[in-house]
C-alpha positions in Angstrom: 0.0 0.0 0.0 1.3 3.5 -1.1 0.5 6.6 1.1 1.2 9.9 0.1 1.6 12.5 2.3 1.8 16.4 1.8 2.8 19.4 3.9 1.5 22.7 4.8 -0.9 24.3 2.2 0.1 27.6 2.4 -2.7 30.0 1.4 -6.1 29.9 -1.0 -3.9 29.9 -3.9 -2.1 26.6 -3.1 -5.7 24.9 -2.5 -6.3 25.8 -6.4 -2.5 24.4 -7.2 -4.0 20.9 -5.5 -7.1 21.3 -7.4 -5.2 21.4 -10.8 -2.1 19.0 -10.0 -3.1 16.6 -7.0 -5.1 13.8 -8.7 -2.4 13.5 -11.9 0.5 13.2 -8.7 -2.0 10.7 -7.4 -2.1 8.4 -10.5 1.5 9.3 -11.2 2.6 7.7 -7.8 0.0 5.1 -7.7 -0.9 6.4 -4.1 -3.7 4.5 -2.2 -4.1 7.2 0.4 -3.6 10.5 0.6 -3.1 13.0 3.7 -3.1 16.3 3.5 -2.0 18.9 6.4 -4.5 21.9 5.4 -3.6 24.2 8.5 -2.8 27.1 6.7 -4.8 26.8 3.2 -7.1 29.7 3.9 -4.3 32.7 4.1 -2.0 31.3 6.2 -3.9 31.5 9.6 -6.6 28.5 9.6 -8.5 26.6 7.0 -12.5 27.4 6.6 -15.2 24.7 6.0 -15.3 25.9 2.1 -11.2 25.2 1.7 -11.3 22.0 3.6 -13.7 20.5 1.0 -11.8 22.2 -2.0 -9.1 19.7 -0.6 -10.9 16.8 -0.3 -11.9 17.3 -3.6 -8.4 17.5 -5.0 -7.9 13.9 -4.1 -7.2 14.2 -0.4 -8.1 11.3 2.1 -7.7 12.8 4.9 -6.7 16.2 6.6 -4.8 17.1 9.3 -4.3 20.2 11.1 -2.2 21.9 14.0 -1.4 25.5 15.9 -3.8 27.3 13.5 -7.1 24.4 13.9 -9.1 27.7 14.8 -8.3 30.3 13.1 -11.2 30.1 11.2 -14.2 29.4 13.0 -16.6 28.0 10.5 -14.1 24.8 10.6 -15.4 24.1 14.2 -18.6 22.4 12.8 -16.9 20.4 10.1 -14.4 19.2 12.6 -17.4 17.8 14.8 -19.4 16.1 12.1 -16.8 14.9 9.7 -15.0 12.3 10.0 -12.1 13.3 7.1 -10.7 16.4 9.3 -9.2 16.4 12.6 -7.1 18.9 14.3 -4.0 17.5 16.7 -5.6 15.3 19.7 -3.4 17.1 22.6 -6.0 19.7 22.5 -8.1 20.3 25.5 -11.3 17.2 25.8 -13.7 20.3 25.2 -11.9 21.9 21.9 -14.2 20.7 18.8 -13.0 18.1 16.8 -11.5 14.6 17.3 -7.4 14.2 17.1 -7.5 11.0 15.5 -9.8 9.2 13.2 -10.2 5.1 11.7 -11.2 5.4 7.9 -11.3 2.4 5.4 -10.0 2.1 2.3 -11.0 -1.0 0.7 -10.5 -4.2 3.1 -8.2 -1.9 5.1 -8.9 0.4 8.7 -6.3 3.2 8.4 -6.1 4.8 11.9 -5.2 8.5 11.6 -3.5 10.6 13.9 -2.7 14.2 14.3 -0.2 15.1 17.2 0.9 18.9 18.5 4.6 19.2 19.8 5.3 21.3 23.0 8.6 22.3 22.6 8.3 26.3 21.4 4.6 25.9 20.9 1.5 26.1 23.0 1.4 24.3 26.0 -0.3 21.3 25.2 -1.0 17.5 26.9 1.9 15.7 27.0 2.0 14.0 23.1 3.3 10.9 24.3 0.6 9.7 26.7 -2.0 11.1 24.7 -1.0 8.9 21.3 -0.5 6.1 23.8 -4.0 6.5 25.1 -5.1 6.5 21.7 -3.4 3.2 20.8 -4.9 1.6 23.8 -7.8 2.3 23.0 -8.5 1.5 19.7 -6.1 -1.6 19.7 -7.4 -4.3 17.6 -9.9 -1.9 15.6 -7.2 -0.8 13.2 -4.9 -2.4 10.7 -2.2 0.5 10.0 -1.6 3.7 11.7 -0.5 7.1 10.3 0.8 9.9 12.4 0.8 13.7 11.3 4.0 15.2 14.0 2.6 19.1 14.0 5.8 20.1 16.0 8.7 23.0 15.9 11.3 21.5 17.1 12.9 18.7 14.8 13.9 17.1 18.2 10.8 16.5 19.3 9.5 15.2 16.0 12.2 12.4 16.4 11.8 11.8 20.0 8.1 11.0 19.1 9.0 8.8 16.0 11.3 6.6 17.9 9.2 6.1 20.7 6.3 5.0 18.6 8.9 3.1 15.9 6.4 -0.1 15.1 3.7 0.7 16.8 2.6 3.6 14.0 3.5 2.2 10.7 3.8 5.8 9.0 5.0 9.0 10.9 5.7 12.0 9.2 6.3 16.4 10.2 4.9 19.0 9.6 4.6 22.8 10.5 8.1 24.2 9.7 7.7 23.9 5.9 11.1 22.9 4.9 11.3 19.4 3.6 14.2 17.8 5.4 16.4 15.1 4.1 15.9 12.5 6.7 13.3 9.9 5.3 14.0 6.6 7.0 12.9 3.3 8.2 13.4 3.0 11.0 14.6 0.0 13.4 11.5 -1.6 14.3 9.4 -1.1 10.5 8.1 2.4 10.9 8.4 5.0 7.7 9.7 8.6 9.0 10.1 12.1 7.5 10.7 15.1 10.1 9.1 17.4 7.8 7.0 17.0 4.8 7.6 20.5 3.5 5.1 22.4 2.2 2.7 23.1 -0.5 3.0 27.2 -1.4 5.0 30.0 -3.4 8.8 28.3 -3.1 10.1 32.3 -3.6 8.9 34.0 0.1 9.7 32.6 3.1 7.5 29.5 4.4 5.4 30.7 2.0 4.8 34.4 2.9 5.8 37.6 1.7 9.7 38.0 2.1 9.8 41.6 3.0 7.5 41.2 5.4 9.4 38.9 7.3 12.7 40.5 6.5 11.2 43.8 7.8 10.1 41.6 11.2 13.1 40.4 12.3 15.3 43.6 11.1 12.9 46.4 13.0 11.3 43.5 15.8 7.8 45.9 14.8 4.8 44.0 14.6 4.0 43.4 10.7 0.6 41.4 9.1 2.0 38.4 7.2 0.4 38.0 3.9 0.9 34.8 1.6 3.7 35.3 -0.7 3.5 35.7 -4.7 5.1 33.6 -7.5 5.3 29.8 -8.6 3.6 26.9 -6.3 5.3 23.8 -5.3 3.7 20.6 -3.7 6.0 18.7 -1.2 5.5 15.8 0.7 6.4 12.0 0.7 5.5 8.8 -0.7 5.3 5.4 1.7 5.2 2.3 0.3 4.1 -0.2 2.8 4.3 -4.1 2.7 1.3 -5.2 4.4 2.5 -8.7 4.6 5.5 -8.1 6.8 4.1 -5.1 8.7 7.3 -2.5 7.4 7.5 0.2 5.8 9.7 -0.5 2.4 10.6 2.7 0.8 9.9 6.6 2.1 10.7 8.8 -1.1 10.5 12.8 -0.8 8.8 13.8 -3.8 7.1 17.3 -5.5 4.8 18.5 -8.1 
């Protein structure tokens, strides 16, 4: 089984970039499944209801969130009703939305995770127990699990991959938007990438406006990031795993 998995979209004008490219990588690949981190689709802060479809429509399976979930508030009602979207499951009990999800793709249960980091981010539960307690709980209704690491610190991100090495059959990062060069198995049959990348303009920075950001961290004055202009890149990677041995067999970066 292949499962493709894509960082960040970065803005309204990356969901239409999806819309026109995502189904051709699809085929292209020969993906099975396809997850989608759709945190910042709708101008960087937050995706709404309208852009989390748009996605879906593009030939995602599944989306996953992180430090934006609510920025929009319109998602709030999607992420309680729908069972495709859910936003990382160290949130509070009472915060809408579930932080994991079982979805079937033919014969198969795919349990789908979304995860926040701590380290330099909001002060979440602990992202350890809580992915343990989801484990637990659903042991046996499940047949492979993917993890979404929403973290800023590339530390964590491995931390949480080696502790859950064959326990969650496909872990990948996401949030800093810069596709590292670290895609592994690793000891115990789990596929790992610390960071997906992202799917935006390749010519700002993370996706926004450059001089913006330049002017930020020159001056320290507050400044209004806006999404940056110029040509679109999809990043992400391809898992192939062998669901006769239970391992991962390849993890290839790849963009469109």
């Amino acid at each position: 089984m292949k499962l493709l998995a894509i960082g960040d979209v970065v803005g309204t004008r990356s969901v239409e970039y999806l819309e026109k490219k995502l189904w051709d990588a699809r085929r292209e690949l020969g993906a099975d499944f396809v997850i989608v981190n759709g945190e910042n689709a709708s101008d960087i802060h937050g995706v709404s209801a309208a852009d989390a479809k748009r996605i879906m429509e593009s030939g995602a399976d599944l989306i996953t969130l992180g430090n934006h979930t609510y920025g929009r508030r319109d998602i709030c009602e999607l992420l309680c009703d729908a069972d495709w979207i859910i936003r990382p499951a160290n949130y509070p009990p009472m915060a809408p939305g579930s932080g994991y999800t079982i979805l079937r793709l033919g014969g198969w249960r795919i349990l789908g995770i979304n995860v926040m980091g701590t380290a330099l981010m909001d002060a979440l539960a602990c992202p350890f127990s809580t992915v343990d307690r989801i484990l637990e709980r659903e042991k046996g209704s499940y047949d492979l699990a993917v993890m979404d690491i929403h973290a800023e610190a590339t530390s964590e991100k491995i931390a949480l991959a080696r502790y859950f090495d064959g326990r969650i059959d496909v872990m990948f990062g996401t949030h800093t938007h810069v596709q590292t060069a670290d895609e592994q198995i690793l000891p115990k049959g789990s596929g790992y990438i610390t960071d997906l990348g992202m799917t935006g303009p390749v010519d700002g920075v993370i996706g926004t406006d450059a001089k913006m950001v330049i002017e930020k961290f020159r001056t320290r004055m507050p400044a209004r990031f806006t999404v940056a202009d110029g040509p679109i890149e999809a990043h992400g990677a391809l898992f192939d795993w062998d669901e006769n041995t239970n391992r991962t067999r390849e993890v290839r970066r790849i963009k469109f």
